[in-house]
Wavefront OBJ file of the C-alpha trace (Angstrom):
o trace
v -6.746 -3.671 24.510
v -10.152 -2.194 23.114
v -9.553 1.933 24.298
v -5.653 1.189 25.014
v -5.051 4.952 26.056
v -0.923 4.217 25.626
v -1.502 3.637 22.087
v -1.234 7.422 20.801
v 1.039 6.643 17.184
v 1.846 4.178 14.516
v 4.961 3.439 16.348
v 3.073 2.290 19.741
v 0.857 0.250 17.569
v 4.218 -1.322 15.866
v 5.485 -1.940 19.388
v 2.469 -4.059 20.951
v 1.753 -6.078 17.516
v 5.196 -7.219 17.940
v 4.486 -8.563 21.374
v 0.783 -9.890 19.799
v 1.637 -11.984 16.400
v 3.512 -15.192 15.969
v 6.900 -15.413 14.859
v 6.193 -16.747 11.605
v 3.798 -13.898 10.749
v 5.622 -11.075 12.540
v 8.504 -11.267 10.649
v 6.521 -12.176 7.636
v 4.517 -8.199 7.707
v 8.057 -6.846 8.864
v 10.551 -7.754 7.222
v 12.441 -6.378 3.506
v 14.668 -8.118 0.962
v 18.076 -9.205 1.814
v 20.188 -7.115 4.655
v 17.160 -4.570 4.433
v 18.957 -1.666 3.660
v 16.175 -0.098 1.520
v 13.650 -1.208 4.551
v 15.352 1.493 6.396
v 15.318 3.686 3.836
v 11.698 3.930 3.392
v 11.525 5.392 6.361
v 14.838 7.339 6.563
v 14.542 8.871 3.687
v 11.116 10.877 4.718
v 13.835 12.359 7.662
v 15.826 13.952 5.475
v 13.101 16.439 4.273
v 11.963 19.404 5.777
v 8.702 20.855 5.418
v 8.981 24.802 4.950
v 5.588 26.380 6.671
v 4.139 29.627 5.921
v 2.213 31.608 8.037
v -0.450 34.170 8.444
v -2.966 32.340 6.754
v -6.578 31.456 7.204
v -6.496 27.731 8.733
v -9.161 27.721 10.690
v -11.794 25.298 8.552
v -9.497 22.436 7.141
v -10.553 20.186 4.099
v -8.730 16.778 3.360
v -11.048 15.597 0.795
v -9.739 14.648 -2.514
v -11.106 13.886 -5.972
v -9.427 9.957 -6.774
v -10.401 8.085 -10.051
v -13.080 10.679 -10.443
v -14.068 9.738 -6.771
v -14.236 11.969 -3.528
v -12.856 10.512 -0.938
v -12.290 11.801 2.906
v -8.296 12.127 2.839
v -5.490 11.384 1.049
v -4.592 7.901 2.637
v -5.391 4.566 1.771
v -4.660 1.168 3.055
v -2.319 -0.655 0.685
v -2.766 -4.580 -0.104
v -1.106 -7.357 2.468
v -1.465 -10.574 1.956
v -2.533 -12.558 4.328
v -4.534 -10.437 6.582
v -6.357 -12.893 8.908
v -2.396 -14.329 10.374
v -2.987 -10.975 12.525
v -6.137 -11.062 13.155
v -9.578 -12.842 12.544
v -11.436 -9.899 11.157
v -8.275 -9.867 8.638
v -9.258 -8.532 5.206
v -12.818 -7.661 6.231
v -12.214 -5.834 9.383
v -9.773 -3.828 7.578
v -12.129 -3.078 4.672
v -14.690 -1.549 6.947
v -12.351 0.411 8.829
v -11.624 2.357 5.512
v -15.011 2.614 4.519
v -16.029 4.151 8.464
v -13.247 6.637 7.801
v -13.989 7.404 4.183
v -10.837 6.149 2.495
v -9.739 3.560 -0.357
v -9.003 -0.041 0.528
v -7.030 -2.117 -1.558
v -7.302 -6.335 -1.579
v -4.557 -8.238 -2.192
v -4.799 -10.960 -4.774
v -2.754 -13.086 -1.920
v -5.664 -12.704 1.026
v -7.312 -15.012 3.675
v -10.453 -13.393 2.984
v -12.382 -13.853 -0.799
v -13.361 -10.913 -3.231
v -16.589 -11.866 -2.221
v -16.362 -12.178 1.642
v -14.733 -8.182 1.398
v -17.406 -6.888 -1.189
v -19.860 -8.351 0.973
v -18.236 -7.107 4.192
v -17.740 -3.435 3.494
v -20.514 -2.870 0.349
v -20.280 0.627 1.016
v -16.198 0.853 0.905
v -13.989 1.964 -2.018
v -12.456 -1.004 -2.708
v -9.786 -1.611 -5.482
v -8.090 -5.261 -5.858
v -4.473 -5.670 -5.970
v -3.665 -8.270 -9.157
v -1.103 -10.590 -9.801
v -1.251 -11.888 -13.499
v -0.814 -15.802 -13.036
v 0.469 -18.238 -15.728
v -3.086 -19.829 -16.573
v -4.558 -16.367 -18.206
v -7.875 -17.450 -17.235
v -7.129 -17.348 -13.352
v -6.284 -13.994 -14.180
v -9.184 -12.926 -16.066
v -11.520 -15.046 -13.535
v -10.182 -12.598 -10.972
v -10.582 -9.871 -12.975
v -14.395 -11.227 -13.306
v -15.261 -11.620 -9.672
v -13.370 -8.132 -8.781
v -15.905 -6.601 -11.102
v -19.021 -7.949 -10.144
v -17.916 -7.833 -6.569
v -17.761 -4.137 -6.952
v -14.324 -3.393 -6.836
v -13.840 0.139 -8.374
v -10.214 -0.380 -10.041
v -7.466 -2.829 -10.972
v -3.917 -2.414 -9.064
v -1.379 -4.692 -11.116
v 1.908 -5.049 -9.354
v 4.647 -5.139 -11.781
v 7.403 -5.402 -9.799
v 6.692 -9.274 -9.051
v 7.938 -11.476 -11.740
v 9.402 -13.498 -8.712
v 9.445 -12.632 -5.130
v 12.499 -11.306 -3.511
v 15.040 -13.217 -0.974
v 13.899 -12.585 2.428
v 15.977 -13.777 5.058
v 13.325 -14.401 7.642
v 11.263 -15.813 5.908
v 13.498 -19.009 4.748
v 14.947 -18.674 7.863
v 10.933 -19.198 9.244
v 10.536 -21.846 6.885
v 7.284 -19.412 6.215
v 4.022 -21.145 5.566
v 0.577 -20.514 6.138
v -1.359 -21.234 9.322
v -3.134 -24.411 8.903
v -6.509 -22.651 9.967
v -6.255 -20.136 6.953
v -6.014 -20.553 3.328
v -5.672 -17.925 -0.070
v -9.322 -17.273 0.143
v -9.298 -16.568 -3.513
v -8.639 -19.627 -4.801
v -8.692 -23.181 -4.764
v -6.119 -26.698 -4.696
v -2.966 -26.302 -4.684
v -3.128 -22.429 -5.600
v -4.708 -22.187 -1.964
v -2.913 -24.393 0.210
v 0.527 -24.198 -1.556
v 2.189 -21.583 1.105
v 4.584 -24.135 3.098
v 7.643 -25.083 2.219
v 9.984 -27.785 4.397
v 12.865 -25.863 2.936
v 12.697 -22.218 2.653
v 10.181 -19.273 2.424
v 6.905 -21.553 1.250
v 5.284 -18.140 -0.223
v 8.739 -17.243 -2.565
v 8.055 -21.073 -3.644
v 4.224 -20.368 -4.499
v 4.716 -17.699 -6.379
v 7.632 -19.103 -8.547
v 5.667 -22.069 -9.451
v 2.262 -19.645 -10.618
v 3.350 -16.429 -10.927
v 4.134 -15.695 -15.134
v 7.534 -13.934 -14.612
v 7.290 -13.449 -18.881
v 4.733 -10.491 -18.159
v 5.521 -7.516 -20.265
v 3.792 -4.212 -21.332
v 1.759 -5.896 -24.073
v 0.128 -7.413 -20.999
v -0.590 -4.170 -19.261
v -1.940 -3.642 -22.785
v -4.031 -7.263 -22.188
v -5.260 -6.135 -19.126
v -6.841 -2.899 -20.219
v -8.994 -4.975 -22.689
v -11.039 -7.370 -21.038
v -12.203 -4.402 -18.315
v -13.789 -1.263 -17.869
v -12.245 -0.377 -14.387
v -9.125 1.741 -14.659
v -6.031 0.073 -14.400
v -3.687 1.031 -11.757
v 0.135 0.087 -12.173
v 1.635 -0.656 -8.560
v 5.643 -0.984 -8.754
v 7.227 2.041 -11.026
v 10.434 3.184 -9.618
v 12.061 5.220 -12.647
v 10.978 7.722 -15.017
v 11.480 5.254 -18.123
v 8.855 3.175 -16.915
v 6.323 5.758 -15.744
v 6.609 7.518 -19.632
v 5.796 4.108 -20.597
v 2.670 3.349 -18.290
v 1.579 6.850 -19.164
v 1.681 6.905 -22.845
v -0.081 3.172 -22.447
v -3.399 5.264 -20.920
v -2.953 3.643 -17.405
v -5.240 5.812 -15.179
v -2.596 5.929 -12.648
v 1.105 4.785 -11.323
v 1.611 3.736 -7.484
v 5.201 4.567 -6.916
v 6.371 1.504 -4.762
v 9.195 -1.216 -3.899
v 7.132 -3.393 -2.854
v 7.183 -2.502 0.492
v 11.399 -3.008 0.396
v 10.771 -6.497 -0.570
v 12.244 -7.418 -3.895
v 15.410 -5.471 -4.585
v 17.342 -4.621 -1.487
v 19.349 -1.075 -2.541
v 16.218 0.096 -4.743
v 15.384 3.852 -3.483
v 13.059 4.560 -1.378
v 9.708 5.171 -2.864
v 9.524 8.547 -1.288
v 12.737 9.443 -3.471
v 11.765 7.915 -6.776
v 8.530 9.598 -6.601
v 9.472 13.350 -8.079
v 10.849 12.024 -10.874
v 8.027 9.824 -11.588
v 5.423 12.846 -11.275
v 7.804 14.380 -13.719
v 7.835 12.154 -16.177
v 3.860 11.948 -16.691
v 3.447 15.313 -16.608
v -0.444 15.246 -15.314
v -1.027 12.264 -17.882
v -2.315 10.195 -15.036
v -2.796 10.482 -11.216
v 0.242 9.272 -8.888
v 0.324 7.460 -5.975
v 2.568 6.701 -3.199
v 3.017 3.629 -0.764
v 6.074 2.791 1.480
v 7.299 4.236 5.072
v 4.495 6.729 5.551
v 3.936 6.557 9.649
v 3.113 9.846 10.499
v 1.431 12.701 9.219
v 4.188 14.395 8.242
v 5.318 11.516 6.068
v 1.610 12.182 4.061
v 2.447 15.617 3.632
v 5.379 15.424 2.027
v 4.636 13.301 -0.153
v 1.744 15.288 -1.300
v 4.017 18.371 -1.559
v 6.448 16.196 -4.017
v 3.921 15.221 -6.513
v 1.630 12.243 -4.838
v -2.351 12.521 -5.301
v -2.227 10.517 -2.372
v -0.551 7.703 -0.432
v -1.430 4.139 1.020
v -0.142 2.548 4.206
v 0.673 -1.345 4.444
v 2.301 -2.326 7.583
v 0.449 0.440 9.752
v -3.332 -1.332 8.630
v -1.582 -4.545 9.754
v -0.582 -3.432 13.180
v -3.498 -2.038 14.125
v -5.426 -5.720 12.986
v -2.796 -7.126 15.680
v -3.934 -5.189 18.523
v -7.317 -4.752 18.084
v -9.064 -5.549 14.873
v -11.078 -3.361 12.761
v -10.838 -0.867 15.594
v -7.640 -1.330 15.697
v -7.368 0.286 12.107
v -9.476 2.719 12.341
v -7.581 4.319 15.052
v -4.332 3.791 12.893
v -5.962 5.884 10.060
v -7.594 8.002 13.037
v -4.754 8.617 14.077
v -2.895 9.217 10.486
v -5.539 12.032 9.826
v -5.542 13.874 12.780
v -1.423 13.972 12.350
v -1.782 15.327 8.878
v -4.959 17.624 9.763
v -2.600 19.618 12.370
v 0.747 19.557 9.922
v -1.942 21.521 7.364
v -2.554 24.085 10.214
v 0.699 24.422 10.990
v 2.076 25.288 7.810
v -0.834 27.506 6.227
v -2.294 25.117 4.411
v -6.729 24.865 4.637
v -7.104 22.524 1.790
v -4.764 19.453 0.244
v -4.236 21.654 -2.454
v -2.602 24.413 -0.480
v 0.284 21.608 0.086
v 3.195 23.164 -2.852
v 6.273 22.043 -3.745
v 8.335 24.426 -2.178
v 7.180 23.679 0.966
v 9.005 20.769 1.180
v 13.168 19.945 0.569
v 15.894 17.683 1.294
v 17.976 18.528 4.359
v 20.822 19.611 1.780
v 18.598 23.097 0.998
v 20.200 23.755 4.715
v 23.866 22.480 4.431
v 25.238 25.854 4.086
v 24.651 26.428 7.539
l 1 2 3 4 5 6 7 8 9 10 11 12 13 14 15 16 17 18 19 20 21 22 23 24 25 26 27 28 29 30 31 32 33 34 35 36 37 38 39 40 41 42 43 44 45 46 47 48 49 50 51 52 53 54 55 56 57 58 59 60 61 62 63 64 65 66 67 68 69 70 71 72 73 74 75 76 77 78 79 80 81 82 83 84 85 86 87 88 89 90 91 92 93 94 95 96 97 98 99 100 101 102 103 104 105 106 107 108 109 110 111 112 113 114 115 116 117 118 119 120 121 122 123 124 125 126 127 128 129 130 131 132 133 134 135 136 137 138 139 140 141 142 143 144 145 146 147 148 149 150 151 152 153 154 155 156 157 158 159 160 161 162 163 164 165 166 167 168 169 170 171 172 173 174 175 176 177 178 179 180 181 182 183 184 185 186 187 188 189 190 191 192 193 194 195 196 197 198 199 200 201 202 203 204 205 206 207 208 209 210 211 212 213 214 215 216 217 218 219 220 221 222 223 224 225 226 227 228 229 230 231 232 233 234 235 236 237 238 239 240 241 242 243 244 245 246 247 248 249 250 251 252 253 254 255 256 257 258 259 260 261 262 263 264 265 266 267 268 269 270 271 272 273 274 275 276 277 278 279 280 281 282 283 284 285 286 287 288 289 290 291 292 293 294 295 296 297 298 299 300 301 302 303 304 305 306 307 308 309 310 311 312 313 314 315 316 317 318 319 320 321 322 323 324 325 326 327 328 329 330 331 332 333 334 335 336 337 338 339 340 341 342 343 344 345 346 347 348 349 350 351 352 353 354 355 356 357 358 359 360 361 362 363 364 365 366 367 368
């Protein structure tokens, strides 16, 4: 598969890692909460805008590079956390880290992977890593992960918020989900590593209810931001409510997410919650965006409505299925060089040059 020529977009790499992974994982990475109505819609709802190009400008030397966290990084996508990384592929977490890192952009660890803190700091030293957190019942496993991010030299906290209990996913319970013998949650120990099975529904939904602290409330965002000095990132704001909230808290930033379309089936898609989010901070913090971006066109609308930049999940994942840490790199490759001739198309050199206007939903048109 190494140099697979046919492989030319997210979607062909979607098509052969579905023909690669096992059942059980397949429709683990795939699949959304309940009928999966908002799955669709996280990529639907990127169709229904239109980007607006202007011409006659100066596009011949083209700049990506952003400023994140006070950090310059190549372009303005990430890899958001998966768990479970290695069920696609050996190099799992690892392979994925370094594939960021040889393309210059941020890579994000989930709490929930088959490779340690350790193992990925070691692995890609030279990558912008941030670590995805879950805050467990037992403080301590939370601040012990905290601990290890930190001296592992993770950059920044991600806490998902949207998590007090995992969402009903068909497939899963259908699956009877549980993780491969061979592989265990790297980050842990007993029965907080080997306690994804289940001999009657999704084993992972069953994990987290039994050690995830579904009490968790801002005081513990407030928690959080006191026993460390990397910036907190909140992963999981939908609504304008909650991103005042974050904001006026001093969170460095807000990742405008469902989860993937995993929790709440008929929760918007992330691309359409995100204006009013950027709204509502009003340049208090930096925003971020994760959720149906596949092309570069999905990137550059999201930039144009308000995102500093946006991760990709599922993509990172498919490339691991078909070929590893190359694999990924051609996913972001191939992510880049989308978004790198959407900016020459539409006049813009620089990420900056991507405005507002120059994006709207398909209603802008419906007088035609």
């Amino acid at each position: 598969m190494v140099g697979d020529k046919s492989l030319v977009c997210v979607g062909d790499f979607k098509c052969q890692a579905a023909s690669i992974l096992h059942k059980n994982a397949l429709d683990y990475y795939c699949s959304g909460a309940g009928e999966e109505f908002t799955l669709g819609l996280n990529t639907d709802a990127f169709r229904r805008l239109r980007i607006r190009p202007r011409f006659l400008r100066d596009v011949s030397c083209r700049d990506q590079s952003i400023t994140v966290l006070g950090t310059k990084v190549a372009m303005p996508i990430g890899i958001a956390p998966t768990a479970m990384q290695q069920m696609a592929h050996p190099d799992g977490e690892c392979g994925n880290a370094r594939a960021a890192g040889a393309v210059g952009c941020i890579f994000i660890l989930s709490t929930l992977s088959t490779s340690s803190i350790e193992e990925v700091g070691s692995a890609a030293p030279n990558t912008i890593k941030w670590f995805q957190l879950y805050v467990y019942k037992d403080r301590d496993v939370t601040r012990k992960l905290v601990k290890r991010a930190e001296q592992a030299g993770f950059r920044a906290l991600v806490l998902t918020v949207d998590a007090p209990m995992f969402g009903i996913r068909n497939a899963d319970v259908r699956n009877k989900f549980k993780l491969p013998p061979h592989l265990s949650l790297a980050n842990f120990e007993g029965i907080k590593a080997t306690g994804v099975k289940s001999e009657s529904g999704s084993g992972i939904s069953e994990y987290v209810n039994q050690l995830f602290d579904p009490s968790l409330t801002w005081d513990d965002v407030i928690w959080l931001k006191s026993i460390t000095q990397l910036p907190v990132i909140l992963k999981g704001i939908l609504t304008a409510d909650d991103a005042t909230i974050a904001a006026d808290l001093g969170v460095a930033a807000i990742l405008v997410s469902n989860h993937g379309a995993r929790q709440v089936d008929s929760t918007p898609a992330s691309i359409e919650a995100l204006p009013e989010v950027v709204k509502a901070v009003d340049g208090q913090c930096e925003v971020y965006l994760d959720g149906g971006i596949r092309q570069g066109t999905d990137v550059f609308k999201a930039i144009a409505l308000g995102a500093k930049m946006v991760f990709m999940g599922r993509p990172a994942l498919w490339g691991l299925a078909c070929n590893g840490e190359d694999g990924v790199k051609s996913i972001l490759n191939i992510v880049k060089t989308e978004l790198d001739t959407v900016m020459a198309l539409t006049g813009c050199a620089t990420i900056k040059d991507i405005k507002k206007e120059m994006v709207v939903h398909e209603s802008h048109y419906s007088h035609l």
